[in-house]
C-alpha positions in Angstrom: -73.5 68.1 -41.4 -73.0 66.8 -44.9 -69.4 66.8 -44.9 -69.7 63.5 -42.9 -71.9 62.0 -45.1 -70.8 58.7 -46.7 -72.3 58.1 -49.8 -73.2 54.3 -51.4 -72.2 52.6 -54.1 -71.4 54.8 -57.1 -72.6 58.3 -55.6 -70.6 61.1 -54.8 -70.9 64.0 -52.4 -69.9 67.5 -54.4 -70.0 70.8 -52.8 -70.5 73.5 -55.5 -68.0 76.1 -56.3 -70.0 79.0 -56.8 -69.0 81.4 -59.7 -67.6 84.6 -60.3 -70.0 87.5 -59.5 -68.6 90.2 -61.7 -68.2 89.6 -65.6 -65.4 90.3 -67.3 -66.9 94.0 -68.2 -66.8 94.4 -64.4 -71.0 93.9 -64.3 -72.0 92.7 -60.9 -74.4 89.5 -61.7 -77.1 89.8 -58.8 -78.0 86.4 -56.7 -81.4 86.2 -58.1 -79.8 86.9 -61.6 -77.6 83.5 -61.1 -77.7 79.9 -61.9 -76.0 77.1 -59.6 -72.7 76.0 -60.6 -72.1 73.1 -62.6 -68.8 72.4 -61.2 -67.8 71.2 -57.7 -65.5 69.9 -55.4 -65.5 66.0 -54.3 -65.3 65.8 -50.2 -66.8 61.9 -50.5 -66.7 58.9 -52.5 -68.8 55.3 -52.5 -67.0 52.3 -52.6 -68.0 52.4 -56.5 -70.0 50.6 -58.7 -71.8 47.0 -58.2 -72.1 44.8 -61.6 -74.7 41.8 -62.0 -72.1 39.4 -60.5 -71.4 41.4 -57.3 -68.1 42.6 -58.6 -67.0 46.7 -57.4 -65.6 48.4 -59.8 -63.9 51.3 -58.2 -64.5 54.9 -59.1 -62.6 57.1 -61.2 -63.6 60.0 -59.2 -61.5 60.8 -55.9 -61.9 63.1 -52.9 -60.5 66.5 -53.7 -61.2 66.3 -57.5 -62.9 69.3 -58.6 -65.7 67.7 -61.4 -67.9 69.0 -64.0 -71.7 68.2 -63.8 -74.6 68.5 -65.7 -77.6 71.3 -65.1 -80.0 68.8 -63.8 -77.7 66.1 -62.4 -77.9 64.9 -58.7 -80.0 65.4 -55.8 -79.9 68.5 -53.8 -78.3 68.0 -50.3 -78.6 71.0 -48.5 -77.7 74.5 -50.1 -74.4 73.8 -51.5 -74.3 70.2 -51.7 -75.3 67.9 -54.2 -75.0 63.7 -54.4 -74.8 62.3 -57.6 -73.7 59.3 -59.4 -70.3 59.3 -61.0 -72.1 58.5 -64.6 -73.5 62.2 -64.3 -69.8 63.7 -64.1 -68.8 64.9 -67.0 -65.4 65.2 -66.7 -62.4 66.0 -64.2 -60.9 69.2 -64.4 -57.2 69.2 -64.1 -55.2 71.4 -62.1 
């Protein structure tokens, strides 16, 4: 359902990438033991930012890019999904 979604303006749609269950010990980390991931994958973009004189300014964000989020950031979309704005991203990982 959310992968249709079209966010506005400077929001983006990020679908978390969950983390490794097993440390590096080879401990098994429980579900109820976990916290949400803080990094994600971009499957939509708005059409970017609006300034005082109606100017967009595009995003730097694209579909595809896996981004780095705060904690707290966003609002909850369903289980894995998560809109936020692109001024909550705090950085692009490369690949």
């Amino acid at each position: 359902m959310f992968e249709k979604l079209r966010p506005l303006g400077d929001r983006i749609l990020v679908k978390r990438i969950e983390e490794q269950e097993k440390t590096m010990g080879g401990i098994i980390i429980p579900d109820a033991a976990k916290e949400k991931a803080q990094m994600g994958a971009v499957l939509a973009t708005g059409n970017g930012r609006t300034d005082a004189a109606g100017k967009v300014t595009p995003l730097q964000v694209k579909v595809g890019d896996t981004v780095y989020f705060g904690k707290y950031s966003g609002t909850e979309a369903g289980r894995d999904y998560l809109i936020i704005r692109e001024d909550e991203v705090l950085g692009i990982l490369e690949k």
